[in-house]
MIZA-277153 format. One record per residue (C-alpha): x, y, z; chain; residue in one letter; residue number from 1. Coordinates in pm, 1 decimal. Example, Ala and Ser with C-alpha at 12.3 -4.5 7.8 and 13.67 -1.06 7.14 Angstrom:
# MIZA-277153
        x        y        z c r   k
   1230.0   -450.0    780.0 A A   1
   1367.0   -106.0    714.0 A S   2
//
This chain:
# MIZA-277153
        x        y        z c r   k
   8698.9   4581.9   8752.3 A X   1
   8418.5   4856.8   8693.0 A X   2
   8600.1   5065.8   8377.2 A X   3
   8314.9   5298.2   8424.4 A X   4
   8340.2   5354.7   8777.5 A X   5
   8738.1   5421.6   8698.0 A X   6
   8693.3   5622.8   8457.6 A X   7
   8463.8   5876.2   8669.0 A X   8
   8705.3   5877.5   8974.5 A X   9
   8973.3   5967.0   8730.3 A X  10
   8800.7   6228.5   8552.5 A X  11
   8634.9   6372.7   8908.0 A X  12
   9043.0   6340.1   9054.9 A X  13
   9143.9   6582.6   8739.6 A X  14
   8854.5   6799.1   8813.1 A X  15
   8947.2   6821.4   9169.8 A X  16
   9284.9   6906.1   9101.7 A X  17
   9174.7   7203.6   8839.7 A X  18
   8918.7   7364.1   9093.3 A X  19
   9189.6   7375.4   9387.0 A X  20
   9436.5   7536.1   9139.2 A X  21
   9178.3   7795.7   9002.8 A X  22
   9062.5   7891.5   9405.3 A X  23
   9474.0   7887.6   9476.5 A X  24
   9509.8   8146.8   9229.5 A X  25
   9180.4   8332.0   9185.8 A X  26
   9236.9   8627.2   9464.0 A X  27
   9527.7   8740.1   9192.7 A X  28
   9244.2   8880.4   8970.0 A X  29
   9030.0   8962.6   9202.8 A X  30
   9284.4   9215.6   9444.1 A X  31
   9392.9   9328.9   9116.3 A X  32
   9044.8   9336.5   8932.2 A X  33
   8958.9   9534.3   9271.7 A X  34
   9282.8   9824.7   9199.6 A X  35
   9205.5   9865.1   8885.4 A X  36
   8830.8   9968.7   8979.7 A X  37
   8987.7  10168.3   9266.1 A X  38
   9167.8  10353.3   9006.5 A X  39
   8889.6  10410.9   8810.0 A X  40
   8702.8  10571.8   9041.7 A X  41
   8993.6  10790.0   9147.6 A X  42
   8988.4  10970.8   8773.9 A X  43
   8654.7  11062.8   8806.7 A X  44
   8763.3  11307.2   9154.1 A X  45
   9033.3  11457.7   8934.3 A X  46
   8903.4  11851.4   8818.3 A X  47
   8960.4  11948.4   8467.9 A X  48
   9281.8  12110.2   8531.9 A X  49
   9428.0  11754.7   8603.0 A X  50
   9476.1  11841.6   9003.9 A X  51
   9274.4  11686.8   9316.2 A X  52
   9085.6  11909.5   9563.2 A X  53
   9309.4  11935.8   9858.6 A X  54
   9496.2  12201.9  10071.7 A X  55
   9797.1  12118.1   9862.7 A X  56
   9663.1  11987.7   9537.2 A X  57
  10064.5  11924.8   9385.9 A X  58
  10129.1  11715.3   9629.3 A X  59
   9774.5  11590.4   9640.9 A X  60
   9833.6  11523.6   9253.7 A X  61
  10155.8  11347.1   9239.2 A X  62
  10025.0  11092.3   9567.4 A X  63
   9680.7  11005.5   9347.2 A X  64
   9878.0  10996.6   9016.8 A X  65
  10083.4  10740.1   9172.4 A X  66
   9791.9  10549.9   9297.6 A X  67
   9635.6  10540.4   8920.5 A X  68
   9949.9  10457.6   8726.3 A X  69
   9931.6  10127.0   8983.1 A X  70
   9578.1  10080.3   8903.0 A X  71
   9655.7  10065.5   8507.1 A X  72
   9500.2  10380.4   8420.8 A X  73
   9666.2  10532.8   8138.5 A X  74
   9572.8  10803.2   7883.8 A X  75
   9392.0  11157.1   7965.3 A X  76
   9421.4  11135.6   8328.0 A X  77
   9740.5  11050.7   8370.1 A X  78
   9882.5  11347.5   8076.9 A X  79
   9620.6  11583.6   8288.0 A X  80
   9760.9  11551.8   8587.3 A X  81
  10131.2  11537.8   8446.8 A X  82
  10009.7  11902.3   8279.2 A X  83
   9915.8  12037.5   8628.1 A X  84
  10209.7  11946.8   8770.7 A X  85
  10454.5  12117.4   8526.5 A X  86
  10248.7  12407.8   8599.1 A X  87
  10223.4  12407.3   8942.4 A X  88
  10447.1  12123.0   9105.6 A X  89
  10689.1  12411.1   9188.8 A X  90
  10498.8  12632.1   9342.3 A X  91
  10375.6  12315.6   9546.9 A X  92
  10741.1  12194.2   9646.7 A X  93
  10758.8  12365.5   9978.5 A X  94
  10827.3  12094.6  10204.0 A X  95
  10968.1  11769.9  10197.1 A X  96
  10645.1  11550.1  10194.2 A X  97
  10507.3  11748.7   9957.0 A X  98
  10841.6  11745.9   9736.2 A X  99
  10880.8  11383.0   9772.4 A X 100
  10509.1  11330.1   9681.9 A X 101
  10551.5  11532.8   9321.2 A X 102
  10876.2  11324.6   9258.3 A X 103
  10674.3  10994.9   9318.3 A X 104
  10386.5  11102.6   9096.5 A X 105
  10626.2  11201.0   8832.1 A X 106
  10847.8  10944.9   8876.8 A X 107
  10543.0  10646.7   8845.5 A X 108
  10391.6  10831.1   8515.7 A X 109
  10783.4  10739.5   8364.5 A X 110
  10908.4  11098.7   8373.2 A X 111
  11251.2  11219.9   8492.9 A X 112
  11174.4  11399.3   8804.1 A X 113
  11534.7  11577.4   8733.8 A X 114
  11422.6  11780.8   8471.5 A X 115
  11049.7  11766.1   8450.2 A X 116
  10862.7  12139.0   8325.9 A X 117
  11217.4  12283.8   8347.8 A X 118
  11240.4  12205.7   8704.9 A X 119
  11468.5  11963.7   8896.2 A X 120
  11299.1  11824.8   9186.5 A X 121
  11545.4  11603.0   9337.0 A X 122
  11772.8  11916.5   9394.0 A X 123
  11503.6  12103.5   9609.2 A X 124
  11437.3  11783.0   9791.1 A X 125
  11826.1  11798.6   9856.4 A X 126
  11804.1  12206.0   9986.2 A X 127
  11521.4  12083.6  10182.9 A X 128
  11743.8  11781.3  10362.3 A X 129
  11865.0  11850.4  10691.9 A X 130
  12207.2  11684.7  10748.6 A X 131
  12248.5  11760.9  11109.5 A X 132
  11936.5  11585.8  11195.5 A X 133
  11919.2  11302.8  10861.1 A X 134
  11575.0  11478.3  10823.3 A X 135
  11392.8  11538.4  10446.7 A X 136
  11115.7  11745.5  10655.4 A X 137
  11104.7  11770.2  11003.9 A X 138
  10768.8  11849.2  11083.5 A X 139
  10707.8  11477.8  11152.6 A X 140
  10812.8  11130.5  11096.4 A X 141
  10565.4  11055.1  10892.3 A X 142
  10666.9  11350.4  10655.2 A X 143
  10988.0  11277.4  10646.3 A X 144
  10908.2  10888.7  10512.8 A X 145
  10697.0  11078.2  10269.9 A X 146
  10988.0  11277.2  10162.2 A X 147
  11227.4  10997.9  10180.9 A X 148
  10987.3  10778.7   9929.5 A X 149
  11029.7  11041.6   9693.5 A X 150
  11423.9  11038.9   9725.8 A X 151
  11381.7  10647.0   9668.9 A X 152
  11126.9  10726.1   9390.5 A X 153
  11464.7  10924.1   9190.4 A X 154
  11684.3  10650.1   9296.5 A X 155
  11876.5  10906.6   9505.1 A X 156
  12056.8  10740.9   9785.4 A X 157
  11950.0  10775.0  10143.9 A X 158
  12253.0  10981.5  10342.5 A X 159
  12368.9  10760.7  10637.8 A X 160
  12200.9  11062.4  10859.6 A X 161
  11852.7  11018.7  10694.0 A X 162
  11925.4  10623.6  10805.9 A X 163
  12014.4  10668.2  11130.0 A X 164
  11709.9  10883.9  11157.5 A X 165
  11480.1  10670.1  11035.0 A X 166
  11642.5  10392.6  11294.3 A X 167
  11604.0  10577.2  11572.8 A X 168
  11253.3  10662.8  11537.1 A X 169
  11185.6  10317.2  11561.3 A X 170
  10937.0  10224.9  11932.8 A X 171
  11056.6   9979.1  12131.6 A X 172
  10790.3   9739.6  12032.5 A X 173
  10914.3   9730.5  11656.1 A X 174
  10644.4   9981.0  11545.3 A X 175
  10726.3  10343.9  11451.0 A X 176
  10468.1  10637.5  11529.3 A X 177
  10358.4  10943.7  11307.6 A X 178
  10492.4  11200.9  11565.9 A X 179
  10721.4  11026.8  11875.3 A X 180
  10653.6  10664.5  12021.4 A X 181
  10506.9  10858.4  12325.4 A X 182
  10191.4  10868.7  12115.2 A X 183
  10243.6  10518.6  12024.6 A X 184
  10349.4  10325.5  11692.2 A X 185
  10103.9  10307.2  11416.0 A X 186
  10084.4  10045.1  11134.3 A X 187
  10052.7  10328.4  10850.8 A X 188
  10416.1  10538.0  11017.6 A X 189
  10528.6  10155.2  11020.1 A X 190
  10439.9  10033.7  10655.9 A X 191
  10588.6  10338.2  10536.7 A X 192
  10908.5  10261.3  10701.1 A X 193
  10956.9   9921.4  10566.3 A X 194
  10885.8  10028.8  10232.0 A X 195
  11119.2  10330.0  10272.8 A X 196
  11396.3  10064.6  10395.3 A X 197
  11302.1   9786.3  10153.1 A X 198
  11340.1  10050.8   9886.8 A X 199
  11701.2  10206.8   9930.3 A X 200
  11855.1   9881.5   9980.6 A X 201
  11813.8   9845.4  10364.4 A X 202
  11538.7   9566.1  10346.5 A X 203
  11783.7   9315.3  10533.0 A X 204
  11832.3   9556.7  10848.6 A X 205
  11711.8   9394.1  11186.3 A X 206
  11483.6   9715.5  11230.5 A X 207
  11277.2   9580.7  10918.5 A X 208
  11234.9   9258.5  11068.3 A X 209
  11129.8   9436.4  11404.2 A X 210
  10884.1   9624.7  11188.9 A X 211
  10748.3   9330.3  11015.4 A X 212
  10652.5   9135.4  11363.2 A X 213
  10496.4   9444.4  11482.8 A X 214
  10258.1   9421.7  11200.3 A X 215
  10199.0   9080.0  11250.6 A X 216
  10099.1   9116.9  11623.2 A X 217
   9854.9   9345.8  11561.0 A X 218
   9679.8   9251.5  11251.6 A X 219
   9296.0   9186.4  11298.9 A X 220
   9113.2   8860.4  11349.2 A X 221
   8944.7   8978.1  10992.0 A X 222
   9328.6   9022.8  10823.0 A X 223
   9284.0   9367.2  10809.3 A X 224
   9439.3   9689.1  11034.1 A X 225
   9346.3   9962.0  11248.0 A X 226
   9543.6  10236.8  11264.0 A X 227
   9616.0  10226.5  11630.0 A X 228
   9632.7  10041.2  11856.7 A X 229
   9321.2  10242.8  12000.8 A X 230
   9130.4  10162.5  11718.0 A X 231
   8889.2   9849.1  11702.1 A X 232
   8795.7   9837.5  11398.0 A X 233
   8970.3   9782.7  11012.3 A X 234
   9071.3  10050.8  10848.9 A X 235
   9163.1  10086.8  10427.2 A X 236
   9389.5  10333.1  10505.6 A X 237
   9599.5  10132.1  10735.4 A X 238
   9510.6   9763.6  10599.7 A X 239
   9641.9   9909.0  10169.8 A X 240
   9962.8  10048.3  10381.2 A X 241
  10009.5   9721.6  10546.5 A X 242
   9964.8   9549.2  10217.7 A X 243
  10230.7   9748.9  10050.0 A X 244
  10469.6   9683.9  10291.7 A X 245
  10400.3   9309.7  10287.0 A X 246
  10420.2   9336.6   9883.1 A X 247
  10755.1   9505.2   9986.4 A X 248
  10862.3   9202.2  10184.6 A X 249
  10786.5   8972.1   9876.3 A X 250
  10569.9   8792.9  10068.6 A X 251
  10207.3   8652.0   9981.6 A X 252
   9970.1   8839.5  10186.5 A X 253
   9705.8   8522.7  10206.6 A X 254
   9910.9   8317.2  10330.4 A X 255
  10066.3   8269.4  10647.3 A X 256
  10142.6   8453.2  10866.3 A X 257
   9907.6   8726.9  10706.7 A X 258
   9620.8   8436.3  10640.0 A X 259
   9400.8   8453.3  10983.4 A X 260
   9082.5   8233.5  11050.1 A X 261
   8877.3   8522.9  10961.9 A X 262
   9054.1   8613.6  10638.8 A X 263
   9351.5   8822.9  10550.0 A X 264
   9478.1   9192.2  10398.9 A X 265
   9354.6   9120.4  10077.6 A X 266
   8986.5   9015.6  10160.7 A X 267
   8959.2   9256.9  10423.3 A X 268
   9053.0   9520.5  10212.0 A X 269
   8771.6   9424.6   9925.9 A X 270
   8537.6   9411.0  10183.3 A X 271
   8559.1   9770.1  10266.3 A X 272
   8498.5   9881.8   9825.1 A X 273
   8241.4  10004.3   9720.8 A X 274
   7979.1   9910.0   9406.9 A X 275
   8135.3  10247.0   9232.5 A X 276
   8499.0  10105.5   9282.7 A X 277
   8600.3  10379.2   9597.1 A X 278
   8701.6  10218.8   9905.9 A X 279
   8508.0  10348.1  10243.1 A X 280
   8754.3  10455.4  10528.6 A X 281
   8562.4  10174.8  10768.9 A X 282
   8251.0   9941.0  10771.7 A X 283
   8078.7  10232.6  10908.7 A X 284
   8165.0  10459.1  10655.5 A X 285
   7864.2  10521.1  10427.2 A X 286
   8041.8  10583.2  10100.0 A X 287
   8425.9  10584.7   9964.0 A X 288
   8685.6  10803.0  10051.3 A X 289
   8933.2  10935.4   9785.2 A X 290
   9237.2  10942.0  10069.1 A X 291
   9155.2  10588.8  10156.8 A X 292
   9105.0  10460.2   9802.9 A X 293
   9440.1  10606.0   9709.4 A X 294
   9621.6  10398.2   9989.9 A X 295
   9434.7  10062.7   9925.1 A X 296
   9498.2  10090.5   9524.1 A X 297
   9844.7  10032.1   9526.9 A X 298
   9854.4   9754.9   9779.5 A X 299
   9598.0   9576.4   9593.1 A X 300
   9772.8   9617.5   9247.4 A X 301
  10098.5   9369.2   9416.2 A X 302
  10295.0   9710.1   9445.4 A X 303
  10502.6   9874.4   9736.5 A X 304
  10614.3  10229.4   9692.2 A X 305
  10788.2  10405.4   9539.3 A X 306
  10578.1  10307.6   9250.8 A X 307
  10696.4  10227.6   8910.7 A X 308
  10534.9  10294.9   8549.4 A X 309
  10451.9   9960.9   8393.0 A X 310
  10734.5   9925.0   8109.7 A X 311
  10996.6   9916.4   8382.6 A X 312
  10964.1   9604.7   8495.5 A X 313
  11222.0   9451.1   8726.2 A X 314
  11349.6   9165.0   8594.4 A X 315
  11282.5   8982.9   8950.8 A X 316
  11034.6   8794.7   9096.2 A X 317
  10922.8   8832.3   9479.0 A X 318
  11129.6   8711.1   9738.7 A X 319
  11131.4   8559.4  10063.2 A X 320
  11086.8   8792.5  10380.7 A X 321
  11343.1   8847.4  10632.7 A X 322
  11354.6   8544.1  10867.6 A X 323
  11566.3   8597.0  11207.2 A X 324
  11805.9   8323.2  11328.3 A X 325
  11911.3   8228.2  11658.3 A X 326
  12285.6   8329.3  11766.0 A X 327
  12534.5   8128.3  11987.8 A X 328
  12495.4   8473.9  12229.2 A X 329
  12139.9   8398.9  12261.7 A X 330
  11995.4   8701.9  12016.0 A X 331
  11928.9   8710.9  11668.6 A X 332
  12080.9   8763.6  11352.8 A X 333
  11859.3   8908.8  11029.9 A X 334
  11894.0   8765.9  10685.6 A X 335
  11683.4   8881.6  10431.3 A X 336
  11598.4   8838.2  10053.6 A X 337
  11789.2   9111.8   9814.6 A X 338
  11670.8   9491.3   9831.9 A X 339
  11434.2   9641.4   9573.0 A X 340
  11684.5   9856.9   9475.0 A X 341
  11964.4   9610.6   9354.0 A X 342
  11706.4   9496.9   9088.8 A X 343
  11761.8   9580.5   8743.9 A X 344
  11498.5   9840.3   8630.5 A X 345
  11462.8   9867.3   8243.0 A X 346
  11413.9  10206.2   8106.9 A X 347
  11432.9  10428.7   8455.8 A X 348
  11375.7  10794.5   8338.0 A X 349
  11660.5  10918.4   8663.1 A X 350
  11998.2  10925.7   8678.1 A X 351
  12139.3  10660.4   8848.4 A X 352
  12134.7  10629.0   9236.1 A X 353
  12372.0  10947.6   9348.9 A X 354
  12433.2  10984.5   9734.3 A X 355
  12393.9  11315.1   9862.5 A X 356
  12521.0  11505.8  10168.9 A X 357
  12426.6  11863.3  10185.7 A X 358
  12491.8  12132.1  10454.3 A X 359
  12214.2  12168.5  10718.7 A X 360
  11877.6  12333.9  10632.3 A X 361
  11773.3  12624.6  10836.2 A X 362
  11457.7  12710.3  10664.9 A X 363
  11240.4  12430.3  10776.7 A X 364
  10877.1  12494.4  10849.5 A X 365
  10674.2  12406.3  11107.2 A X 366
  10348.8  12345.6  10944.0 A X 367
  10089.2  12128.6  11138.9 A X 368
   9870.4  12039.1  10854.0 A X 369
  10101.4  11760.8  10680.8 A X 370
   9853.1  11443.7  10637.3 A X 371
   9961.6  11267.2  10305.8 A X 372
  10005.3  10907.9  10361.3 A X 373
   9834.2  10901.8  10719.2 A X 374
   9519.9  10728.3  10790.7 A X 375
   9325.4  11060.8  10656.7 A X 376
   9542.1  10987.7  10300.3 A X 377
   9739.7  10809.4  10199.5 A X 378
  10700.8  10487.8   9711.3 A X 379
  11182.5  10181.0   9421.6 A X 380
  10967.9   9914.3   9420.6 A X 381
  11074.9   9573.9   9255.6 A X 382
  10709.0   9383.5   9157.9 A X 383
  10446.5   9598.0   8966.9 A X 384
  10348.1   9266.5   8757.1 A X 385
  10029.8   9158.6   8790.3 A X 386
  10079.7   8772.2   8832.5 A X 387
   9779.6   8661.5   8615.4 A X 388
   9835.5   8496.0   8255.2 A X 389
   9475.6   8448.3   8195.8 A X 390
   9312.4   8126.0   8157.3 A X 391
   9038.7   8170.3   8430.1 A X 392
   9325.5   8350.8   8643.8 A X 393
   9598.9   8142.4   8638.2 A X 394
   9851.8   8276.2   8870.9 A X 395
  10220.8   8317.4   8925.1 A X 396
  10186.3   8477.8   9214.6 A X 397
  10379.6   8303.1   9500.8 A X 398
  10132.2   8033.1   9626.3 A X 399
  10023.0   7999.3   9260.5 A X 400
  10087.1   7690.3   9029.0 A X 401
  10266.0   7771.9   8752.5 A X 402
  10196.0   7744.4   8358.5 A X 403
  10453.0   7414.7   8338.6 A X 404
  10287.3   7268.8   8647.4 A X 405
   9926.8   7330.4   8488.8 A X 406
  10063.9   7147.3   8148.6 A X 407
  10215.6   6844.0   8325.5 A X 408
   9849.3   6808.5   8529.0 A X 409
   9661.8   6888.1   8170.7 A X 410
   9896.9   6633.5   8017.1 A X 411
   9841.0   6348.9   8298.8 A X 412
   9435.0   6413.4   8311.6 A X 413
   9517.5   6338.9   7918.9 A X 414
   9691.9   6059.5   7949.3 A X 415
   9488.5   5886.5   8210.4 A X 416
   9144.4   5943.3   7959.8 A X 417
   9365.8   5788.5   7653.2 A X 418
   9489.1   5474.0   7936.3 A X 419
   9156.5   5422.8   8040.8 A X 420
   8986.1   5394.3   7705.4 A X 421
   9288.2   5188.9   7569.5 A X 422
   9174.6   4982.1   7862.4 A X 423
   8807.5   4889.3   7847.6 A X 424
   8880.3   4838.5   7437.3 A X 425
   9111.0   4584.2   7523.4 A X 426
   8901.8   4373.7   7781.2 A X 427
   8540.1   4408.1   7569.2 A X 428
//
């Protein structure tokens, strides 16, 4: 018997087995390596007031302070933009996107959107909730996700109107669309709606399972998204929205069904940053985009929105997606892991979840310019944990190999060296 020879194979089979579980877990640090640089650059577009240039910097604010508490920035930017908003997030709060966007912000910097700068934010969200329609702002579906996010974001229960709204919007292909499903569903309207679902509890209704296949079916040979079907080519904008939803899901976005022979979310996604850490809108686009940088950041960091601040935990780990079963009646029947929102949260600055029913707003406005969260910019969410333990990226991650399976394989590569010497001194 060659000892030698048996010796190598052993020691190359060890190797082997190291290198697959390093490549298994490596895109853990990379996608989040790549947020973190995302949110990076995102500080340096914030003015020295603490706000973000935009038609309606509050709301502008709270959406990119969101995006860098996911991204692990912490210290002046995060207290400037908090400052701005005390000073101006009321002036700001005149519609329900842009209400629900300052409760997110707020709510993801670990502040108590309730009484934040002397002003209780949840309670104009509520004046600005139409219960006749189940609308938080009716100048489009897409706003009223927005605004609905930042209900979630306070762990303020969704009325059974705001519910049924939300279910009726939904195409007849599974997707849902910005304005009506004449105009034809979108993956960015339909990520937000499976996060907004996923998020108050509703992740196990059949219309999130409807959502989810939509999103498969028209995910890119590349992994990534356009935001239309019109579109050929992969957007950030679209592909980080995707990615939160699929975070939302508790599903792995590199593997299947996201995985496709070209790549998947995550790669396709990284593809599209840039050397200064912003995120160009398309391959085309000659440098990064602060809108689409703030929707691929929080995908990329493992969140789904509403997002949380980073000492409140859930103590969960991902779950399995919705999976539809075949009935005796010939349809389907949707089971699904347990919502975000049944997770215990540690340290939640709001009040519990309240439901709310209040009397029908009149006052709604019919604004045209509403664009946070669509593909021009860009949330309770269970999973804000990075998955990596270090150790050349060692990952817990779904998919990963965890720390007691890399001991037993560190132990047996161990034992087979000590067998293998014991070995050859015995037959010298």
């Amino acid at each position: 018997m060659d000892h030698k020879r048996l010796g190598r194979r052993a020691a190359a089979a060890c190797a082997i087995v190291a290198i697959v579980g390093i490549g298994s877990s490596a895109h853990a640090a990379t996608d989040l390596d790549a947020a973190k640089r995302g949110a990076r650059w995102i500080t340096t577009q914030q003015a020295p007031d603490g706000s973000f240039s935009d038609p309606h910097p509050a709301a502008a604010t709270g959406e990119d302070l969101a995006a860098m508490i996911a991204g692990e920035v912490t210290g002046a930017p995060v207290d400037d933009a908090l400052s701005y908003l005390r000073a101006h997030g009321k002036a700001g709060a005149t519609e329900g996107a842009y209400t629900g966007w300052i409760i997110a912000g707020i709510v993801a910097a670990g502040q108590n959107p309730r009484s934040f700068g002397g002003v209780d934010y949840v309670k104009i969200l509520h004046s600005q909730y139409n219960a006749t329609t189940g609308a938080y702002d009716s100048n489009s579906f897409l706003a009223d996700l927005i605004a609905a996010n930042g209900a979630n974001a306070a762990r303020d229960a969704l009325p059974a109107q705001a519910l049924a709204y939300i279910d009726a919007a939904q195409c007849p292909d599974g997707g849902s669309a910005a304005r009506t499903c004449s105009d034809g569903s979108d993956v960015v309207t339909t990520a937000w709606a499976i996060n907004v679902l996923v998020a108050s509890g509703h992740g196990s209704d059949q219309g999130v399972g409807r959502a989810r296949n939509y999103l498969t079916h028209v995910e890119r040979a590349d992994g990534g998204f356009a935001p239309s079907s019109s579109s050929n080519f992969t957007n950030s904008d679209a592909t980080g929205l995707a990615l939160s939803a699929i975070n939302a899901l508790g599903e792995d976005a590199t593997t299947t069904p996201w995985a496709k022979t070209n790549g998947n979310p995550v790669k396709a996604l990284i593809a599209l940053q840039t050397s200064d850490g912003s995120f160009r809108t398309n391959k085309d686009a000659q440098a990064g985009n602060l809108m689409s940088t703030v929707n691929a950041v929080p995908g990329l960091a493992h969140d789904s929105y509403p997002v949380l601040p980073a000492n409140q935990k859930p103590k969960t780990t991902p779950t399995p997606r919705p999976t539809q079963q075949a009935t005796s009646g010939g349809g389907t029947t949707q089971t699904a892991a347990p919502s975000r929102a049944s997770v215990t949260v540690d340290g939640l600055a709001a009040a519990p979840v309240v439901a709310h029913e209040v009397s029908a707003s009149s006052g709604s406005t019919t604004s045209s310019s509403k664009h946070h969260g669509a593909t021009s910019r860009g949330d309770t969410k269970p999973t804000r944990s990075p998955y990596v333990l270090g150790f050349g990226g060692i990952s817990t991650r779904p998919g990963g190999l965890s720390m007691a399976v890399w001991g037993a394989i560190a132990a047996g590569c161990a034992g087979i060296g000590v067998g293998i010497w014991f070995l050859r001194a015995r037959l010298r």
